[in-house]
N, CA, C and O atoms as CSV, one atom per row, in Angstrom:
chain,resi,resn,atom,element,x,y,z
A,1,UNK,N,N,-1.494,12.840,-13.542
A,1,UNK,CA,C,-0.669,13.627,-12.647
A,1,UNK,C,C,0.206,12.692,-11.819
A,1,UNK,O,O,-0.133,11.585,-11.399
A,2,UNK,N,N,1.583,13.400,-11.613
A,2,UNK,CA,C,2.295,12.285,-10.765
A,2,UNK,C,C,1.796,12.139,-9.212
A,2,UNK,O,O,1.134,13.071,-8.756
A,3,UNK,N,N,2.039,11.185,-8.510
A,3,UNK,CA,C,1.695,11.184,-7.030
A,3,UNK,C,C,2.350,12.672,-6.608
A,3,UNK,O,O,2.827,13.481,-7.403
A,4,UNK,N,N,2.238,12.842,-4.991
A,4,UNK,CA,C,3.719,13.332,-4.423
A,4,UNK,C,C,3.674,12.941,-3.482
A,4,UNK,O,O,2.640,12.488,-2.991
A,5,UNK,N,N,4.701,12.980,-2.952
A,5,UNK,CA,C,5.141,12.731,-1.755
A,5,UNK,C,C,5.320,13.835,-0.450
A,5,UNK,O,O,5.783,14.940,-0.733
A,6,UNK,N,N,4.968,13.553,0.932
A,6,UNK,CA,C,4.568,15.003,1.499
A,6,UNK,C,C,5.353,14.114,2.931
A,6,UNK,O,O,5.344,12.904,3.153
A,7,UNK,N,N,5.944,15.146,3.677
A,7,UNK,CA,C,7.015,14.836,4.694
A,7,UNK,C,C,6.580,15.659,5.887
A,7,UNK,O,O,7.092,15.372,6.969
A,8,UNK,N,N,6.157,16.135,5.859
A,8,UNK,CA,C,5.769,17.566,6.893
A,8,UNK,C,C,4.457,17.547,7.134
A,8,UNK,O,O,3.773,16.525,7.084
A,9,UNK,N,N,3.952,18.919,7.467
A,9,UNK,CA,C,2.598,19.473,7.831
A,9,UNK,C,C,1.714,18.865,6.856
A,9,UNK,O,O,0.604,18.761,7.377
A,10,UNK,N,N,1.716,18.362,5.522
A,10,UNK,CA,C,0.990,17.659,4.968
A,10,UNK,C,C,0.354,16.206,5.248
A,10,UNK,O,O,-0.643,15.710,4.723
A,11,UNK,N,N,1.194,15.675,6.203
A,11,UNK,CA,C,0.782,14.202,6.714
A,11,UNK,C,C,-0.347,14.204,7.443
A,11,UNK,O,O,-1.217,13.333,7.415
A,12,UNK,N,N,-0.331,15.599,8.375
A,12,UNK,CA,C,-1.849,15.625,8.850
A,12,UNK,C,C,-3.342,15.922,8.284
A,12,UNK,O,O,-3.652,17.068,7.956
A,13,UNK,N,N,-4.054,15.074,8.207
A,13,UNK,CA,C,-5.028,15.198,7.827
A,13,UNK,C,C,-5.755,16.385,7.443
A,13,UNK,O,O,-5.950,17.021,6.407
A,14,UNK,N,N,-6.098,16.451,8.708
A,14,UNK,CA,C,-6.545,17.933,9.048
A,14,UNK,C,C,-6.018,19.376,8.412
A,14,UNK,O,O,-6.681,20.411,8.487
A,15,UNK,N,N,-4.927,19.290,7.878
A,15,UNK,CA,C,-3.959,20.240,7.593
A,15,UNK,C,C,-4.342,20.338,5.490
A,15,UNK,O,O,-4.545,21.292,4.738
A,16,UNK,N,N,-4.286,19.121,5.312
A,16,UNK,CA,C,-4.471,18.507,3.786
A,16,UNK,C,C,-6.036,19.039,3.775
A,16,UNK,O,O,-6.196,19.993,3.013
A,17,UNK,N,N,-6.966,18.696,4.326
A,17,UNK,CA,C,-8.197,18.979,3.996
A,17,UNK,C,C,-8.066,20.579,4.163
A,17,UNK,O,O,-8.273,21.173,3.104
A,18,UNK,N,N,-7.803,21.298,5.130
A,18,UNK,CA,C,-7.816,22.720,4.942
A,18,UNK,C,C,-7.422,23.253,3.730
A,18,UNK,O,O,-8.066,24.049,3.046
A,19,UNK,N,N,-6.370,22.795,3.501
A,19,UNK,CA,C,-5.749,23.291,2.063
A,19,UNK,C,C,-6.242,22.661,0.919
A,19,UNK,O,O,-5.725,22.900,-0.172
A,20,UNK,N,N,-7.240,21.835,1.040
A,20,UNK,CA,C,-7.390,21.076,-0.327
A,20,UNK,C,C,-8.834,21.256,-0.376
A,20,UNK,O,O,-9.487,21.042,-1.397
A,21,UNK,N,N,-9.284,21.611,0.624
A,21,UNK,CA,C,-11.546,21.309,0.788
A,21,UNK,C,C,-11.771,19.844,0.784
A,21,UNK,O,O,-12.929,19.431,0.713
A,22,UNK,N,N,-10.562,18.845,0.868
A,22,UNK,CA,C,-11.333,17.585,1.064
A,22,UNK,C,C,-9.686,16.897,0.995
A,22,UNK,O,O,-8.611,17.457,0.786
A,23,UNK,N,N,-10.035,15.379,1.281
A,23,UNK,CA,C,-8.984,14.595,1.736
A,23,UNK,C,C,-8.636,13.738,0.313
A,23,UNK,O,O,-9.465,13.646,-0.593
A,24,UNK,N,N,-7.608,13.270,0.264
A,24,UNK,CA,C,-7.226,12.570,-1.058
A,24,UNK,C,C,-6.685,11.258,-0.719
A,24,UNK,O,O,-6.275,11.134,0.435
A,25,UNK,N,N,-6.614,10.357,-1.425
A,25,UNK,CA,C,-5.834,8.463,-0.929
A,25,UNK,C,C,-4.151,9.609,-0.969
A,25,UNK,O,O,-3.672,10.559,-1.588
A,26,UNK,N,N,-3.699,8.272,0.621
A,26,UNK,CA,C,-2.781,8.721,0.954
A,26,UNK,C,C,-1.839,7.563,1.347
A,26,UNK,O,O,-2.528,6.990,2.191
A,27,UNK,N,N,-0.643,6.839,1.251
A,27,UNK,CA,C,-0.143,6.013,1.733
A,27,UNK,C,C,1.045,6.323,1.964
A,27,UNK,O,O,1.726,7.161,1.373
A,28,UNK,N,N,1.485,5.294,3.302
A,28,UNK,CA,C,2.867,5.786,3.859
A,28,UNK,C,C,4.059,5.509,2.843
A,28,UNK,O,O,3.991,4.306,2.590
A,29,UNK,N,N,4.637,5.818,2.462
A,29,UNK,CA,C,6.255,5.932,2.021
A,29,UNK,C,C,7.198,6.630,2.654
A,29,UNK,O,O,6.852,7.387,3.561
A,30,UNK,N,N,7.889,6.566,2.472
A,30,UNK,CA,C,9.610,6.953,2.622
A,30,UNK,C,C,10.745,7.081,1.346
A,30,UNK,O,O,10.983,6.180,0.542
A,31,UNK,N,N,11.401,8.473,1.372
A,31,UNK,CA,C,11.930,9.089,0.268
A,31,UNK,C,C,13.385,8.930,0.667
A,31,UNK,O,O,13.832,9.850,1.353
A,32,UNK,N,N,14.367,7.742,0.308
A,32,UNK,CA,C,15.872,7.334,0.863
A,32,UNK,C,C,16.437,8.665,0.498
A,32,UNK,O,O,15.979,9.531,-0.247
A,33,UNK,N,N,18.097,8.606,1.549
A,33,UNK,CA,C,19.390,9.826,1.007
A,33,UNK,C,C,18.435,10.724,1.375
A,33,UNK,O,O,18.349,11.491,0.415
A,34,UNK,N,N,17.643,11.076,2.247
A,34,UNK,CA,C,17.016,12.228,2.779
A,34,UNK,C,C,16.816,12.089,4.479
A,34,UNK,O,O,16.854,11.067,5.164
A,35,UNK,N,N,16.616,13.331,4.841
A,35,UNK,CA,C,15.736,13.442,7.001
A,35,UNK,C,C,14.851,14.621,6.559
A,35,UNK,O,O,14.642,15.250,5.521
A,36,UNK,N,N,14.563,14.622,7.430
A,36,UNK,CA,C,12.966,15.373,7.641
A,36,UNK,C,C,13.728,16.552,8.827
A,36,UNK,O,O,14.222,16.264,9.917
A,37,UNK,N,N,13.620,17.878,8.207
A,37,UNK,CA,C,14.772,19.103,9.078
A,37,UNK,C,C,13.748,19.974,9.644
A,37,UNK,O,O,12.573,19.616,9.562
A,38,UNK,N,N,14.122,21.326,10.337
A,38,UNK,CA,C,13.487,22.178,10.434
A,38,UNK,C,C,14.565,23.137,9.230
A,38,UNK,O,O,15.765,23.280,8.994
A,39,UNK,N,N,12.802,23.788,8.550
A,39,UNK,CA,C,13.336,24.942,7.137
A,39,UNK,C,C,14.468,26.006,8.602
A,39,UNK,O,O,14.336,26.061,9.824
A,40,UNK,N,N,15.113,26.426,7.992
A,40,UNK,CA,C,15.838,27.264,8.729
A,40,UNK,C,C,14.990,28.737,9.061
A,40,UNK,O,O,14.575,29.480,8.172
A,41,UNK,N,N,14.828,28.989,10.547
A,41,UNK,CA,C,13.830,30.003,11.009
A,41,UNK,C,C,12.904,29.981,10.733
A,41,UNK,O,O,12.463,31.074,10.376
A,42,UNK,N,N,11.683,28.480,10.669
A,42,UNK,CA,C,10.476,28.252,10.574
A,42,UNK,C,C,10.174,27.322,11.813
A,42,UNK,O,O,10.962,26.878,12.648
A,43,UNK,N,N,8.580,27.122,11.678
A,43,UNK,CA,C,8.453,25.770,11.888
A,43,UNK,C,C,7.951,25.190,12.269
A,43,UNK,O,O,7.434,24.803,13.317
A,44,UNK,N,N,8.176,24.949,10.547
A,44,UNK,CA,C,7.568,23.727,9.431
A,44,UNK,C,C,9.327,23.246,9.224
A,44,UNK,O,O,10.388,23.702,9.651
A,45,UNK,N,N,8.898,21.958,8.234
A,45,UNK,CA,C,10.374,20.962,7.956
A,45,UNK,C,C,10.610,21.661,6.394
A,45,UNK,O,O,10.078,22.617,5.830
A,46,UNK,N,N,11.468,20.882,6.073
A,46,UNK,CA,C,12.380,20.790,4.802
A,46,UNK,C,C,13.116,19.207,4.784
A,46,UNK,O,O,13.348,18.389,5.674
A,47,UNK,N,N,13.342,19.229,3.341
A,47,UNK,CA,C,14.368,18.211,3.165
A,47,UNK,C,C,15.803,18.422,2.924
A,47,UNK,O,O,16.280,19.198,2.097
A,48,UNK,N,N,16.642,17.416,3.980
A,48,UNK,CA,C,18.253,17.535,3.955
A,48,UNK,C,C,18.963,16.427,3.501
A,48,UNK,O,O,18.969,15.319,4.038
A,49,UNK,N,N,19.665,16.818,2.323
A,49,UNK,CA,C,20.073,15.198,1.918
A,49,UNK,C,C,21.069,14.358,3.415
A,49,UNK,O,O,21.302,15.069,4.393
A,50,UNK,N,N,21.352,13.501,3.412
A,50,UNK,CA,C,21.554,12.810,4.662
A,50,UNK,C,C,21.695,11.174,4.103
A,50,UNK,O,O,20.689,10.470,4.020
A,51,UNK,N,N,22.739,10.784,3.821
A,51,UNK,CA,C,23.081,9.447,3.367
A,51,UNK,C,C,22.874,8.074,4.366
A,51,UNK,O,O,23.400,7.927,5.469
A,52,UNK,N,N,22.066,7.217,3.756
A,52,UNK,CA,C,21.606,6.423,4.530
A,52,UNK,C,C,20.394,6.267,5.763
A,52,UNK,O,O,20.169,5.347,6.550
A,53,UNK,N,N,19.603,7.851,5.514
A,53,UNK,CA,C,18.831,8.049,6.086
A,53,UNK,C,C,17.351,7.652,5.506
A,53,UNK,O,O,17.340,6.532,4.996
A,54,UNK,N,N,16.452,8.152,5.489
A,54,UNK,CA,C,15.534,7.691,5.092
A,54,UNK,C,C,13.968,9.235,5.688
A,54,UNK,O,O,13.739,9.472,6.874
A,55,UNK,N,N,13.494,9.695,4.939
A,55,UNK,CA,C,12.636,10.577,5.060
A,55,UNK,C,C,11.437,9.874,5.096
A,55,UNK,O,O,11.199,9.024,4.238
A,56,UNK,N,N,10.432,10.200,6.241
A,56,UNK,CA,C,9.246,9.394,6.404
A,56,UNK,C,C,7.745,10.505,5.734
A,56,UNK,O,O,7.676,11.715,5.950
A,57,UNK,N,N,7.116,10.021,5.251
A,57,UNK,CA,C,5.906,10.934,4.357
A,57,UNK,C,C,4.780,9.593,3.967
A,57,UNK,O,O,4.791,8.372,4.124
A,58,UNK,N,N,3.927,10.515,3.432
A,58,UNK,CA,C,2.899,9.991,2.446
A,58,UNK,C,C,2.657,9.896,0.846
A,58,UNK,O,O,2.692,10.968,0.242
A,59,UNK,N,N,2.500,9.123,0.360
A,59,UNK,CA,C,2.455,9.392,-1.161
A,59,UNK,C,C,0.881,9.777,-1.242
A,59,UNK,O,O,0.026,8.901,-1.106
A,60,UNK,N,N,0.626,10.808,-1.416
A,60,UNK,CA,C,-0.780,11.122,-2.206
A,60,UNK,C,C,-1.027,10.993,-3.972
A,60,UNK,O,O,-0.279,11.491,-4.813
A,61,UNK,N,N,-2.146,10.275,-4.221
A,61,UNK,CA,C,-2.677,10.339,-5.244
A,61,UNK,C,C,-3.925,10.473,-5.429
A,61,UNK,O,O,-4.754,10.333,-4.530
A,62,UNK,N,N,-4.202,10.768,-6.651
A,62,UNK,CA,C,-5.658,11.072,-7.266
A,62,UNK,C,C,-5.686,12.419,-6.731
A,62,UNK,O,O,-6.591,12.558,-5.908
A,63,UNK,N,N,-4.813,13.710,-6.982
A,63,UNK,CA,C,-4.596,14.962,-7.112
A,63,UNK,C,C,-5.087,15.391,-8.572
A,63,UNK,O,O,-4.783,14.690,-9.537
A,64,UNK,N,N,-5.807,16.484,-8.711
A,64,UNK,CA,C,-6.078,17.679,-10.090
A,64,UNK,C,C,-4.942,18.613,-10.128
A,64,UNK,O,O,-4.113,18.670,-9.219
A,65,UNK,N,N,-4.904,19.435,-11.317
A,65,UNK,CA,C,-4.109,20.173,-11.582
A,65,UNK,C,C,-4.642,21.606,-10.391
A,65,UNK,O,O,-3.839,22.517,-10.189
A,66,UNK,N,N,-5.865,21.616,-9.791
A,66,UNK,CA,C,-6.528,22.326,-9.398
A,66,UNK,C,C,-5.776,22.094,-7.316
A,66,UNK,O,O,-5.657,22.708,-6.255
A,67,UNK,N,N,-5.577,21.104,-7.807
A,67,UNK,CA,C,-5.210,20.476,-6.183
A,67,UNK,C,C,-3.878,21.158,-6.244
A,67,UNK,O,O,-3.715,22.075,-5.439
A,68,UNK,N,N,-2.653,20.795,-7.264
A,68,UNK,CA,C,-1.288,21.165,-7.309
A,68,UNK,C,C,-1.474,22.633,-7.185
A,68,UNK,O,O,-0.778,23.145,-6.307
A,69,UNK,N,N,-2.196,23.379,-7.810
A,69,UNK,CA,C,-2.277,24.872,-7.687
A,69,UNK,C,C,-2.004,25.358,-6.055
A,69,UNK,O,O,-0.945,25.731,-5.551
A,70,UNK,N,N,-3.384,25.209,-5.413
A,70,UNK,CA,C,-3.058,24.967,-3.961
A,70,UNK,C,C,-2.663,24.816,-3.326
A,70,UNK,O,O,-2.688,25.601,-2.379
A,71,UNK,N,N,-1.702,23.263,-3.294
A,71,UNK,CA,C,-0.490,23.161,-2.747
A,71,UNK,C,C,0.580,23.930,-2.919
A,71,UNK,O,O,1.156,24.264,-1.885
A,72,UNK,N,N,1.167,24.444,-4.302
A,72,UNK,CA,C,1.906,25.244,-4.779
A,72,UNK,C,C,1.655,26.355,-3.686
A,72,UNK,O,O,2.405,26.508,-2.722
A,73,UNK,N,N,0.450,27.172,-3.942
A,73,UNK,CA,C,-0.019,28.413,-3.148
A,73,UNK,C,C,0.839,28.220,-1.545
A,73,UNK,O,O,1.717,28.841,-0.946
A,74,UNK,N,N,-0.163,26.734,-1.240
A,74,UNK,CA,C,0.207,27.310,0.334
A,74,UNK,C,C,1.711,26.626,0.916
A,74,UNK,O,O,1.814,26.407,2.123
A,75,UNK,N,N,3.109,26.238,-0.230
A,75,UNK,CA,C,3.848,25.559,0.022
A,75,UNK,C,C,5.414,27.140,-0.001
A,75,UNK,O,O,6.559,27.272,0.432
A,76,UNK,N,N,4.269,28.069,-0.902
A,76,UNK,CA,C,4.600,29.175,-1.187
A,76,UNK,C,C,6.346,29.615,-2.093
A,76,UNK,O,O,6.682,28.798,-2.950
A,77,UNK,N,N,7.068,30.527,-1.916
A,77,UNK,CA,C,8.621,30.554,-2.284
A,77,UNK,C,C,9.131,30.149,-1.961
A,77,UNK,O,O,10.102,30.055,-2.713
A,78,UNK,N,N,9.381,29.212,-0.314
A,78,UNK,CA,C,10.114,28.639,-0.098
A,78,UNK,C,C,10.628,27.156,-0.589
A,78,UNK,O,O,11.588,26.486,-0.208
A,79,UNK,N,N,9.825,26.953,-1.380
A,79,UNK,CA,C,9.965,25.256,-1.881
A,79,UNK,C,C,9.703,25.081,-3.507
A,79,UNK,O,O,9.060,25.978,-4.053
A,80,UNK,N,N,10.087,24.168,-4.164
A,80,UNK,CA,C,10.061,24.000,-5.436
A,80,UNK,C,C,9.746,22.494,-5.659
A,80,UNK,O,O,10.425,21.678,-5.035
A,81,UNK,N,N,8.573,21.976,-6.670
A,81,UNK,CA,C,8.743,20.751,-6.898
A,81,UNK,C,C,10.139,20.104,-7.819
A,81,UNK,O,O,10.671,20.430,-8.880
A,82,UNK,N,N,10.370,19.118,-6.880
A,82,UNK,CA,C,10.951,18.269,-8.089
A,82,UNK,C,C,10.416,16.849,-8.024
A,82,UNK,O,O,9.495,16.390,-7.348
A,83,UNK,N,N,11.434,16.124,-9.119
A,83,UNK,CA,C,10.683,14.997,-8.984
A,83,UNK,C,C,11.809,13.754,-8.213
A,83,UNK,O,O,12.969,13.663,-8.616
A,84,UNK,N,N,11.343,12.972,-7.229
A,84,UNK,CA,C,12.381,11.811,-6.484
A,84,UNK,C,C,11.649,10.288,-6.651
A,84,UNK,O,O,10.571,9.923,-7.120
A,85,UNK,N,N,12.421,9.820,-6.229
A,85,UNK,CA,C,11.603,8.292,-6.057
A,85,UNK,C,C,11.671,7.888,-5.023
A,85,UNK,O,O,12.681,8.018,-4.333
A,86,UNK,N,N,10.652,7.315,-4.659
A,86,UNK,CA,C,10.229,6.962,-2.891
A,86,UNK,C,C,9.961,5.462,-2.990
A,86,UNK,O,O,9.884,4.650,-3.913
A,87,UNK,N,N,9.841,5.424,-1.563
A,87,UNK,CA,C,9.529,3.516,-1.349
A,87,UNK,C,C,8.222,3.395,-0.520
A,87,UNK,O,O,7.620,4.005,0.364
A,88,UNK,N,N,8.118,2.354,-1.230
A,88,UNK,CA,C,6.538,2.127,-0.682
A,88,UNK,C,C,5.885,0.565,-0.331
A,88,UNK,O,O,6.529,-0.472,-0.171
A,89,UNK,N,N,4.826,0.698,-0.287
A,89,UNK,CA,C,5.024,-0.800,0.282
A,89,UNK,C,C,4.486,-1.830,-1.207
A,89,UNK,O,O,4.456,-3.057,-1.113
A,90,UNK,N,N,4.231,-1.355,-2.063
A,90,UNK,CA,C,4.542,-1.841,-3.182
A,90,UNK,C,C,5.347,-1.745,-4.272
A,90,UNK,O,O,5.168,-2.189,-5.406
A,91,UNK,N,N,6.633,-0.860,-3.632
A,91,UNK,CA,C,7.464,-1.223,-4.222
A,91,UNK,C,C,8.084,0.557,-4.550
A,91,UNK,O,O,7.518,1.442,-3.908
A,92,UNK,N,N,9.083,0.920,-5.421
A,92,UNK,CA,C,9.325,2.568,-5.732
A,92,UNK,C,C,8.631,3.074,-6.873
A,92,UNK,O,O,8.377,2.476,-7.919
A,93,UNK,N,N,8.447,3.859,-6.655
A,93,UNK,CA,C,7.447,5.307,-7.281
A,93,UNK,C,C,8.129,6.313,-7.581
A,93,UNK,O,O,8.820,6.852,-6.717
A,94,UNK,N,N,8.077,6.865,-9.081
A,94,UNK,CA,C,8.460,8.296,-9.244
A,94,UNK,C,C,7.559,9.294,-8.453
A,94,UNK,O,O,6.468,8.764,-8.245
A,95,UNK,N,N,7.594,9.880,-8.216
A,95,UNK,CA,C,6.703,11.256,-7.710
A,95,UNK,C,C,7.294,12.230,-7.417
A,95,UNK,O,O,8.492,12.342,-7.674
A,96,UNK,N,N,6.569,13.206,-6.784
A,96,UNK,CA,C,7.146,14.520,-6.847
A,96,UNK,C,C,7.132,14.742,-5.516
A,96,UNK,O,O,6.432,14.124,-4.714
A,97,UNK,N,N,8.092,15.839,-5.197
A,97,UNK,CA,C,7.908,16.591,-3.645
A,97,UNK,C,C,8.489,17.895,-3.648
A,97,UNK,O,O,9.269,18.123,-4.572
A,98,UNK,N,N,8.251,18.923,-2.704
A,98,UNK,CA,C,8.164,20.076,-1.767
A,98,UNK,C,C,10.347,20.317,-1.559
A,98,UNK,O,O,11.041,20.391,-0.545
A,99,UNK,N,N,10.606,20.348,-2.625
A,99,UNK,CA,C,12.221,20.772,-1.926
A,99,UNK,C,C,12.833,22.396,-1.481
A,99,UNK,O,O,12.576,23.363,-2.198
A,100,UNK,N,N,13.336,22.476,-0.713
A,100,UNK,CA,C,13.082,24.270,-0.376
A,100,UNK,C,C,14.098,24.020,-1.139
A,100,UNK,O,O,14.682,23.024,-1.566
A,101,UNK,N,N,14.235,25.935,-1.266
A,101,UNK,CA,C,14.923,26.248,-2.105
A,101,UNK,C,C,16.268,27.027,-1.553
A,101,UNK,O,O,16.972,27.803,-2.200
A,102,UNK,N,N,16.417,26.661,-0.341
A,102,UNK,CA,C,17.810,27.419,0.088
A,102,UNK,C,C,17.799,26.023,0.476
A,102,UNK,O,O,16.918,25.214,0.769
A,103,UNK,N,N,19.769,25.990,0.332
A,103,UNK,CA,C,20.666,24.818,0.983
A,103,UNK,C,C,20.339,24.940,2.790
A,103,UNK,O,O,20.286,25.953,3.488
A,104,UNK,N,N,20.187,23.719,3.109
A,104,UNK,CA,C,20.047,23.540,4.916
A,104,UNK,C,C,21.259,22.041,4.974
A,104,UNK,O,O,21.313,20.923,4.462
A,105,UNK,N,N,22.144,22.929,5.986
A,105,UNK,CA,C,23.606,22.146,6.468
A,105,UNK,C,C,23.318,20.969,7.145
A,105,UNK,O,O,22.222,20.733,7.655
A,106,UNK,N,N,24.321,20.191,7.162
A,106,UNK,CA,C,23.860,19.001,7.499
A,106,UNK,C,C,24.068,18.927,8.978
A,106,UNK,O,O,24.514,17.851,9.375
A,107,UNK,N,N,23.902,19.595,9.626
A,107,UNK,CA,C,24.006,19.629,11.302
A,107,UNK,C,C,22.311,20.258,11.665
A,107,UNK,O,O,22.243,20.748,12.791
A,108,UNK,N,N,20.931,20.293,10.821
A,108,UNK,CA,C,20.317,21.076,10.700
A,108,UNK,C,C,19.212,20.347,12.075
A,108,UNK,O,O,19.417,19.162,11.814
A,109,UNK,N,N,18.678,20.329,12.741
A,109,UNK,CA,C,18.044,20.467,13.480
A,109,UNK,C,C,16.760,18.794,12.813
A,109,UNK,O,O,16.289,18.726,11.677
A,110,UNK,N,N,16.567,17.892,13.774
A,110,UNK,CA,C,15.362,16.987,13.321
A,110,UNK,C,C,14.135,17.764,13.519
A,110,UNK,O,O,14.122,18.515,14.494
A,111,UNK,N,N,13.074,17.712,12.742
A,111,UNK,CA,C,11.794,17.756,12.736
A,111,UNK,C,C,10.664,16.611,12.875
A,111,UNK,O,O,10.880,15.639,12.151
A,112,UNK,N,N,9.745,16.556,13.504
A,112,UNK,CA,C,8.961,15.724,13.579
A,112,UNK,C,C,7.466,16.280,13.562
A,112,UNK,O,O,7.309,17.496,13.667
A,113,UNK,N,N,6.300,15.393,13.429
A,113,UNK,CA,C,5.321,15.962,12.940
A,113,UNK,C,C,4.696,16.018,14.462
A,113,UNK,O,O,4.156,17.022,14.928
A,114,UNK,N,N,4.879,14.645,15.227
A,114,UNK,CA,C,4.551,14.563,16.609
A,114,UNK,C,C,4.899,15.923,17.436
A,114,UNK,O,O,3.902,16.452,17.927
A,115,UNK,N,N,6.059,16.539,17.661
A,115,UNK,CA,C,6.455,17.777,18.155
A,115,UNK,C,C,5.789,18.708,17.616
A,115,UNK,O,O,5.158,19.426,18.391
A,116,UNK,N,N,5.698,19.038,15.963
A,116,UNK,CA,C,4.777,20.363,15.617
A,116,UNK,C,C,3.452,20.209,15.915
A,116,UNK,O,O,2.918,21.160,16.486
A,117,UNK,N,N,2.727,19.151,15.645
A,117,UNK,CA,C,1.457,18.666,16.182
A,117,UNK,C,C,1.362,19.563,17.498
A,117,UNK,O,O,0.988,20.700,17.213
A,118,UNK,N,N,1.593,19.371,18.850
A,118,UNK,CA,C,2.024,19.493,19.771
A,118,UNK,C,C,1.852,21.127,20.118
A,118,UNK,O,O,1.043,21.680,20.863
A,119,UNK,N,N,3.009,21.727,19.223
A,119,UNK,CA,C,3.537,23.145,19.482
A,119,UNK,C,C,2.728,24.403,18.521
A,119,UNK,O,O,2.444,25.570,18.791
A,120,UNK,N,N,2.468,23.368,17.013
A,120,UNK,CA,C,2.125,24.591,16.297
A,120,UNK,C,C,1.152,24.387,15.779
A,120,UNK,O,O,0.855,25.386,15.124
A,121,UNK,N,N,-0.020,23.149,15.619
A,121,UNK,CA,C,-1.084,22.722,14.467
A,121,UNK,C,C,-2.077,23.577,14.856
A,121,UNK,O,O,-2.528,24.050,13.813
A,122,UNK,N,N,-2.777,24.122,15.983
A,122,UNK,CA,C,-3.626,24.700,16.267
A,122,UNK,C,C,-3.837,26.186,16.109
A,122,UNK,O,O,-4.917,26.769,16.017
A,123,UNK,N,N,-2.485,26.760,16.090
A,123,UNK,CA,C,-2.377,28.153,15.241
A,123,UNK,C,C,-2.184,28.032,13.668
A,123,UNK,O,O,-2.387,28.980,12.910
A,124,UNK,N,N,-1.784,26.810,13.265
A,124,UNK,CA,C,-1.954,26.890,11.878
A,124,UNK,C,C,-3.042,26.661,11.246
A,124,UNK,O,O,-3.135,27.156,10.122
A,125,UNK,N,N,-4.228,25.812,11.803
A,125,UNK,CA,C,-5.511,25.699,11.641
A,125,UNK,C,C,-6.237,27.019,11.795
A,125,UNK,O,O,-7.170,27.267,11.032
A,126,UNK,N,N,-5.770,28.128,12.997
A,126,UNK,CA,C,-6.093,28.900,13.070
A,126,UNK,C,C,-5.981,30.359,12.222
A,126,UNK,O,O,-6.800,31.277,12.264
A,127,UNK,N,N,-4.614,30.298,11.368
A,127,UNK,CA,C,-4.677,30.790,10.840
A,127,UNK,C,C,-3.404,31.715,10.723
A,127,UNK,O,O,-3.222,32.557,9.844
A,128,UNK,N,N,-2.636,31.437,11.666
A,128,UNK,CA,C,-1.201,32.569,12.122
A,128,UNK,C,C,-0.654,31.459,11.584
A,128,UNK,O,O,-0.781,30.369,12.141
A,129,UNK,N,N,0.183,31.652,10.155
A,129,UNK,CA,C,0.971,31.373,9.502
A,129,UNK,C,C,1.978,32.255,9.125
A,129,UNK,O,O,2.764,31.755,8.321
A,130,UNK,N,N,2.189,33.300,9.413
A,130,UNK,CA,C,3.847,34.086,9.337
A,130,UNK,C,C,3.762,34.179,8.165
A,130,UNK,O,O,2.659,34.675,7.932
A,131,UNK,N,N,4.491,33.918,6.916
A,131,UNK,CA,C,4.675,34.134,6.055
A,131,UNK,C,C,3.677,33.704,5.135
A,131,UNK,O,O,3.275,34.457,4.248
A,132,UNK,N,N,3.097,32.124,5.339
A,132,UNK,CA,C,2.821,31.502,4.536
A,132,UNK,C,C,1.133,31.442,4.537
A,132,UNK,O,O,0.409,31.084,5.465
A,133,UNK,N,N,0.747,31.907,3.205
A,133,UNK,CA,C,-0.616,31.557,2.934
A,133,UNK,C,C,-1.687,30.502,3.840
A,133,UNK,O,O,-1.371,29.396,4.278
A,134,UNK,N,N,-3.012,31.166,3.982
A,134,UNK,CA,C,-3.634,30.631,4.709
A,134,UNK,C,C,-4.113,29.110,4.062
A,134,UNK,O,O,-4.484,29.227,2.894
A,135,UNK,N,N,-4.163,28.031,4.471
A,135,UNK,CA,C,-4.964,27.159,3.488
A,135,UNK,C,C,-6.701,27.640,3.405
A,135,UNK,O,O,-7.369,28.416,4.089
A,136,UNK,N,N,-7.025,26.773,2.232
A,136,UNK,CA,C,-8.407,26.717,2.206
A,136,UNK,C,C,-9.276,25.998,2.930
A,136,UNK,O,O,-10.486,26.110,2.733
């Protein structure tokens, strides 16, 4: 299975184990020609292409097809895998990531995980997710 790469609500631990029943190897990367947005009227992020920028995430590996299911589930309609190449500290990686599926303008709002941490992790642990599937 390919790695992926996760930019958002996935970096937190806590968030990955809910949705997964357990934690997976995770290392920092960064996905170039990308920022880290708010999805438009969420919030959770998205990716905005953005030249010369640089998107900050994790590469996870040692995922099952059983794991991708899950993620899929709780990443829901709004996002589609594709596949990008990221940087890492050994060097670039094909892998995959979470791209929504509506265009977000390039004036779109920064996201950070520190701020949602903050504002929204504790209702999402809890369970008020709006649209989006509860994790496991």
């Amino acid at each position: 299975m390919s790695p992926l790469f996760v930019y958002g609500t996935l970096r937190d631990p806590d968030i990955r184990a809910a949705v997964l029943g357990r934690d997976v190897e995770a290392e920092p990367a960064t996905l170039p020609g990308y920022r880290t947005v708010f999805y438009p009227g969420r919030s959770y992020p998205a990716l905005a292409p953005a030249q010369g920028q640089r998107a900050h995430g994790l590469l996870l590996t040692g995922l099952t097809g059983a794991d991708l299911a899950m993620l899929d589930a709780f990443e829901a309609h709004e996002y589609r895998r594709d596949a990008v190449r990221v940087a890492t500290g050994r060097g670039a990686v094909v892998a995959e990531t979470y791209m929504p599926v509506v265009e977000i303008g390039a004036g779109a709002r920064e996201w950070t995980l520190e701020d949602w941490t903050v504002r929204h992790k504790t209702a999402m642990l809890a369970g008020e997710f709006g649209h989006r599937p509860q994790p496991r």
